[in-house]
VOKOL-992606 format. One record per atom (N, C-alpha, C): x, y, z; residue in one letter. Coordinates in steps of 0.1 Angstrom, whole numbers, plus 5000, padded with zeros to 4 digits. Last residue first. Example, Ala and Ser with C-alpha at 12.3 -4.5 7.8 and 13.67 -1.06 7.14 Angstrom:
REM VOKOL-992606
512849785071S513749895071S512950005079S513249435078A512349555078A513249675078A
This chain:
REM VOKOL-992606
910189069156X911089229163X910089359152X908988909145X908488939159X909089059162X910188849120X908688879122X907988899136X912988749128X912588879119X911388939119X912088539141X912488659147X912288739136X911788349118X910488419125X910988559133X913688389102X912688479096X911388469105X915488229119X915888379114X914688469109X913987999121X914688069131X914588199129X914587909091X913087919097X912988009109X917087899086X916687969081X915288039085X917887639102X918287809109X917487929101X916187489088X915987549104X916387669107X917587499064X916087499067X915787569080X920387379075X920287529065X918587579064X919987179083X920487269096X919987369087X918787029056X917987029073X918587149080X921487059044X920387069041X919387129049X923086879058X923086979061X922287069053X921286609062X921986709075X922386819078X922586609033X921286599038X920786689048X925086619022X924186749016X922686739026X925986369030X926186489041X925186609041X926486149014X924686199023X925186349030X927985998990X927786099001X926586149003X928685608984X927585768979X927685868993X930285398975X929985508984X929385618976X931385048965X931185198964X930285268975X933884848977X932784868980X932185008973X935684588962X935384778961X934084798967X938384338965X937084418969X936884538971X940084168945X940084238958X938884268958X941483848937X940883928939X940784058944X943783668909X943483748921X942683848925X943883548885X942883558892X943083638907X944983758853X944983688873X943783658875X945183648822X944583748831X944683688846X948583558806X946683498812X946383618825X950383578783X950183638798X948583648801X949783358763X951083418770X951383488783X946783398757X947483308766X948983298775X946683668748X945883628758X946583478770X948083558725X948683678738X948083678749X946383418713X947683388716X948583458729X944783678706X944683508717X945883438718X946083788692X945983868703X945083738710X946383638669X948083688675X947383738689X943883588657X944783488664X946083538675X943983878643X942783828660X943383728665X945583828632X945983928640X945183928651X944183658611X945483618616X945783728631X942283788604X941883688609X943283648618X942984028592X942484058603X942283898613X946483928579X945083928577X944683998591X949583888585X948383908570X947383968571X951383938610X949683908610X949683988594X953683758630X953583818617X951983848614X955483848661X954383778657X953983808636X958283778684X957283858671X956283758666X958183768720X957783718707X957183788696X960783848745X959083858740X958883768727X962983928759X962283798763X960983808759X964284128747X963184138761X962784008762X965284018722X966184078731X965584078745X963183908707X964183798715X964883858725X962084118699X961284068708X961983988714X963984258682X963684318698X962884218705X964484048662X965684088673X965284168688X961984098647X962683998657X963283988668X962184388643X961584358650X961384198657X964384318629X964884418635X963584358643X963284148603X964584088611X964484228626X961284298591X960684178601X961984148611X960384558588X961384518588X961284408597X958784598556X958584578569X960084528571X958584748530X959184818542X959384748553X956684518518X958484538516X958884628521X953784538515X954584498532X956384528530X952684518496X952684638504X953484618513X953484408464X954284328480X954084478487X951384338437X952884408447X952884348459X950184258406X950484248418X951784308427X948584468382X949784408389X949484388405X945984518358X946584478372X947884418371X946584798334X945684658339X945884638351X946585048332X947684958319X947584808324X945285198353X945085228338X945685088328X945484968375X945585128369X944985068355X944984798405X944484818390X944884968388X946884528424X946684688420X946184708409X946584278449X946284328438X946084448429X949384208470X947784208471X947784318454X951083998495X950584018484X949484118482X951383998519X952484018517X952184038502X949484238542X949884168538X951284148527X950584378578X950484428562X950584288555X952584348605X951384408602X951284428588X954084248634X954584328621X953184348613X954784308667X953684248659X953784328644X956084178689X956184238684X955284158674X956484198728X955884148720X955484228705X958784248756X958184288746X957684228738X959184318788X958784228779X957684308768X961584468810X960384518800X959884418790X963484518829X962484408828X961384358821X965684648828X963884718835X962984658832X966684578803X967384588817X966384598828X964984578780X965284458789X966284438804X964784798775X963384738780X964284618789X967584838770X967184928784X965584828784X967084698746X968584618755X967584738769X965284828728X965184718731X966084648743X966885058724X965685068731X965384908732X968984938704X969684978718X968185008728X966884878684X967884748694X968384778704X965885078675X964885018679X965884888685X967785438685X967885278678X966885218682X966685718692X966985598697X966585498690X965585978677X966585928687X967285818688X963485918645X963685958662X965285928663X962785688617X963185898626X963285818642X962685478608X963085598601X963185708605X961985138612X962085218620X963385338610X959684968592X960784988598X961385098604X956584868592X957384958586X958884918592X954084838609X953584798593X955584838586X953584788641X953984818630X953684758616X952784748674X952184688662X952584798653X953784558706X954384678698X953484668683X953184538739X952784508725X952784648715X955084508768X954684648754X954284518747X954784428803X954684388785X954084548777X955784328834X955784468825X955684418809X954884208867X954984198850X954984318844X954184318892X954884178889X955384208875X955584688899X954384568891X954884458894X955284948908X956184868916X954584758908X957485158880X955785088886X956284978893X959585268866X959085318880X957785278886X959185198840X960385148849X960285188863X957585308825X956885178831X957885158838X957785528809X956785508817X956485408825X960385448800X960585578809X959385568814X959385268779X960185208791X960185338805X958085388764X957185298775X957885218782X960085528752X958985598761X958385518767X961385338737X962085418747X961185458759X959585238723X959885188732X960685218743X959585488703X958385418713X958785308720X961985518698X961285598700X960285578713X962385288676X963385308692X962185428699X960285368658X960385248666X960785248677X959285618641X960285578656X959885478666X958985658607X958285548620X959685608627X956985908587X958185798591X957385758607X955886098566X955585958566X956485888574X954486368583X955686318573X955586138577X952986528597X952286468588X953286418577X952486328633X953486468624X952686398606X950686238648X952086258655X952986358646X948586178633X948486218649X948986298651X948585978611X948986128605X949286218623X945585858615X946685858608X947385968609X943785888649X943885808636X945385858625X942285728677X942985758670X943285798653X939385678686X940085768678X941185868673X940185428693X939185478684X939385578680X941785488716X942185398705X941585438694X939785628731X940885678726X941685638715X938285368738X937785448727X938685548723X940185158749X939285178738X938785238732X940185358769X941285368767X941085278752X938385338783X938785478780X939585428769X937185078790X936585158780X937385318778X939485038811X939485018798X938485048788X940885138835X939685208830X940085178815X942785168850X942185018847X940785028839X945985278830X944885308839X943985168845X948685488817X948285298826X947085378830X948085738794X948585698808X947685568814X947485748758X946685758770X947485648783X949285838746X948285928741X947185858760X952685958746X951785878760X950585958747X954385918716X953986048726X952985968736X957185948687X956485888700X955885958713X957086098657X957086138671X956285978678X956085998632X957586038636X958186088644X954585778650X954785828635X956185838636X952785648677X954185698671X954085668657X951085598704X950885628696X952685668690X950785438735X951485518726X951185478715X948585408760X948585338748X949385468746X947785078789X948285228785X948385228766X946284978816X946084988802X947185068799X946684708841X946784848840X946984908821X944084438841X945684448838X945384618837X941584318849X942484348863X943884408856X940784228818X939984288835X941284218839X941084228792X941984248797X941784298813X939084248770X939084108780X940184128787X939484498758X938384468766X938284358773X941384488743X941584588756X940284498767X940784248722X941384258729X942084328746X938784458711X938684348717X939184278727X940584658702X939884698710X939184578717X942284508687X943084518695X941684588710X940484448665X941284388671X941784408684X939784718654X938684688660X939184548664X942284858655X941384958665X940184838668X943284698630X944184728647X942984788658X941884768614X941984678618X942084698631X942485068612X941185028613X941184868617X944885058604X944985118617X943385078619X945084928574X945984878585X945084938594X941684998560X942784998563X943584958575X939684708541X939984878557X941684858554X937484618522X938684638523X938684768534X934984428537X935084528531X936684558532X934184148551X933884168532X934284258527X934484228576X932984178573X933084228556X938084328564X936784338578X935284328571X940784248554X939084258550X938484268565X943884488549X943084408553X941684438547X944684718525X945284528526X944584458535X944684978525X943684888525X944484768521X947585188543X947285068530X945885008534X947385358562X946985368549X946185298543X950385338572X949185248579X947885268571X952085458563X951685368556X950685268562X952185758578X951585718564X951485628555X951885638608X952585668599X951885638588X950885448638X949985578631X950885648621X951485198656X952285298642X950685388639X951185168688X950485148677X951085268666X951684988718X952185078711X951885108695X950384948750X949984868737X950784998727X951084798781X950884898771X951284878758X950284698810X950184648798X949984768789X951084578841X951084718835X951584668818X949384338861X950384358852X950384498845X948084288892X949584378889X950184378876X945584218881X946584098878X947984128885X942384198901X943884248897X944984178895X938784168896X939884088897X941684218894X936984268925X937584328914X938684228911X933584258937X934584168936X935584248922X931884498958X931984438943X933284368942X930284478989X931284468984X931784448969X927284708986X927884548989X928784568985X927685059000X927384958990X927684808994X927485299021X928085169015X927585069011X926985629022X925885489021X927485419014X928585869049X928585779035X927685639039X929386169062X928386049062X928085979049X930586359074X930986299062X930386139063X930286549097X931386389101X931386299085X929386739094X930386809090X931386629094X926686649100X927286699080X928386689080X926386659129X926386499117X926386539103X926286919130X927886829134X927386719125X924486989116X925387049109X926486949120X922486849136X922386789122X923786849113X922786999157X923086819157X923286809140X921487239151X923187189157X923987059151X919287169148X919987209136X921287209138X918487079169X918187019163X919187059151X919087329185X919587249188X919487139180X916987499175X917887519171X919387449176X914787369186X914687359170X916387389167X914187379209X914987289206X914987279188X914287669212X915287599215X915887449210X911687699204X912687769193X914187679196X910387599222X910387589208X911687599202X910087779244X910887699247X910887629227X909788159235X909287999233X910287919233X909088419253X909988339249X909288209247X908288779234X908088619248X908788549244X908489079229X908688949225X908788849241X905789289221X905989249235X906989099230X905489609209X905589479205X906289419217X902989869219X904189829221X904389659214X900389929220X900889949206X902489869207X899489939243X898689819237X899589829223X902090069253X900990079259X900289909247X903790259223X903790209244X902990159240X906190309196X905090249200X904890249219X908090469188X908390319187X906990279193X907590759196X907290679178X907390549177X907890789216X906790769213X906390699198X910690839221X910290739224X908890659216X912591009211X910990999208X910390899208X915390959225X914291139232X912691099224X916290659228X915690739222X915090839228X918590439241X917790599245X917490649232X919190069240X919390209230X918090309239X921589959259X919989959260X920290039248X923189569263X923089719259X921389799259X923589459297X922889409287X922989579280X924789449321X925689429308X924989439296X923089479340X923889579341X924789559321X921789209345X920689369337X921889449334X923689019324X923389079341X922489159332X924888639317X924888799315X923988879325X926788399333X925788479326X925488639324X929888359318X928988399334X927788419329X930488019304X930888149304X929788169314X929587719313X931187809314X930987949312X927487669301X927687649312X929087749321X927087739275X926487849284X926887799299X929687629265X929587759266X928787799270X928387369267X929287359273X929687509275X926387309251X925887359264X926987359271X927687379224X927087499230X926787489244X928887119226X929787249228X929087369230X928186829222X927986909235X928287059238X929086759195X927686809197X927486889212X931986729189X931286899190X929986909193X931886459187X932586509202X931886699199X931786389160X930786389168X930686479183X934086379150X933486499152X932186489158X934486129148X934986179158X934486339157X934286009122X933085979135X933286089149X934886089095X935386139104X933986139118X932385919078X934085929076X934886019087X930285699091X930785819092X931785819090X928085489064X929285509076X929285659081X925785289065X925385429067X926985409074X925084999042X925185049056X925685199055X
């Protein structure tokens, strides 16, 4: 259907016949003349240009009236209504990008990737079944930093994930745990939300910034901040050099107790993920923890027409202008 966003301008279509009615009309006496002494050169007699008047013109230029007031009322096509589901939850997802996200320890389709490559093609999964929740995503190394602000616009924020990658935030190997949760508390404590969740995903324990990863965990939880912690790296995995294979433990930075303690502290849950398989598990898991709403709303979309109407006035007056031009 065809709206008008300000209908009320309609009220200007009467206004020119309202100014010839009101003001006096004009007289032989007021009308200007130009005196030329050579007269002759302008032409007399069968040579003189004689203008007449065509009732035409009038309504052409009444026509273009109409059409520049129905531009200037902001005329919109409306769409069917599209059904939007909204949960009110503001969900931001906090991801280590530090020099030990590195490690090839996971398999994706047979091939060794690394930690942050997992995470991007998990968690992107994950963004994507997340209809009606507000997105957001921190990034932290040795700096914590908003890389992409709540939104509902989850293909953005997918593919920003994407590309993200190692090293972002500074090119020295450490983690600010306290850091990042500090920051997605300072972004989330002023949303009038039902629910507030960080999912937090590390490989490490917390080594630079400001703020303790437990004293940032006690303010999530004053501001109501549920946290979910997700430790990342297997616990085995096999090294060849030169003097044969050994096995090692990539994961012996992790600091599983500390990242306990924050998810108990918010009322969240750590979670431990080995594998890609296991970490897909952790984010159905999550899925269930905080289940998408069903609550609906409705978006109609809108297309603007105005360029039409006024399109049309800009034709006419233009056609106006260059016939006089061709009579005088």
């Amino acid at each position: 259907m065809i709206n008008l966003y300000w209908p009320w301008l309609l009220l200007l279509l009467p206004f020119p016949l309202l100014i010839r009615l009101l003001l006096p009309a004009q007289t032989e006496e007021q009308q200007a003349a130009l005196k030329v002494p050579f007269l002759a050169d302008f032409g007399t007699g069968e040579n003189r240009v004689v203008r007449t008047y065509r009732p035409w013109s009038l309504w052409v230029a009444a026509l273009a009236w109409c059409c520049l007031v129905l531009a200037t009322t902001r005329p919109q096509w409306l769409g069917e209504p599209l059904e939007l589901s909204v949960s009110g939850r503001d969900l931001m997802l906090a991801v280590d990008v530090s020099g030990s996200m590195h490690e090839q320890d996971f398999i994706i389709n047979g091939s060794p990737v690394d930690r942050l490559t997992a995470i991007k093609q998990v968690a992107g999964e994950f963004i994507q079944r997340r209809t009606g929740d507000r997105l957001g995503l921190i990034l932290f190394g040795t700096q914590a930093y908003l890389h992409v602000p709540l939104t509902f616009d989850r293909k953005t924020v997918r593919t920003l994930l994407n590309e993200a990658f190692i090293g972002i935030t500074e090119d020295e190997p450490q983690t600010s745990i306290g850091d990042a949760i500090g920051l997605a508390v300072k972004r989330l404590q002023n949303q009038k939300t039902d629910s507030r969740v960080l999912i937090l995903l590390t490989d490490g324990a917390n080594t630079a910034g400001e703020l303790t990863p437990l004293k940032a965990a006690e303010l999530a939880a004053n501001h109501h901040l549920k946290i979910y912690t997700i430790g990342i790296g297997a616990d085995e995995m096999l090294v060849r050099s030169l003097f044969g294979a050994r096995r090692v433990n990539p994961s012996a930075d992790l600091d599983e107790k500390t990242l306990t303690a924050i998810a108990n502290t918010s009322g969240g849950r750590y979670f431990r993920a080995h594998n890609s398989e296991e970490l897909a598990q952790i984010y159905t898991i999550l899925d269930q923890l905080e289940p998408v709403e069903k609550d609906k709303q409705y978006f109609r979309p809108q297309s603007e027409l105005f360029y039409w109407p006024l399109t049309l006035a800009l034709i006419l007056v233009a056609g106006l202008t260059l016939y006089d031009l061709r009579q005088s």
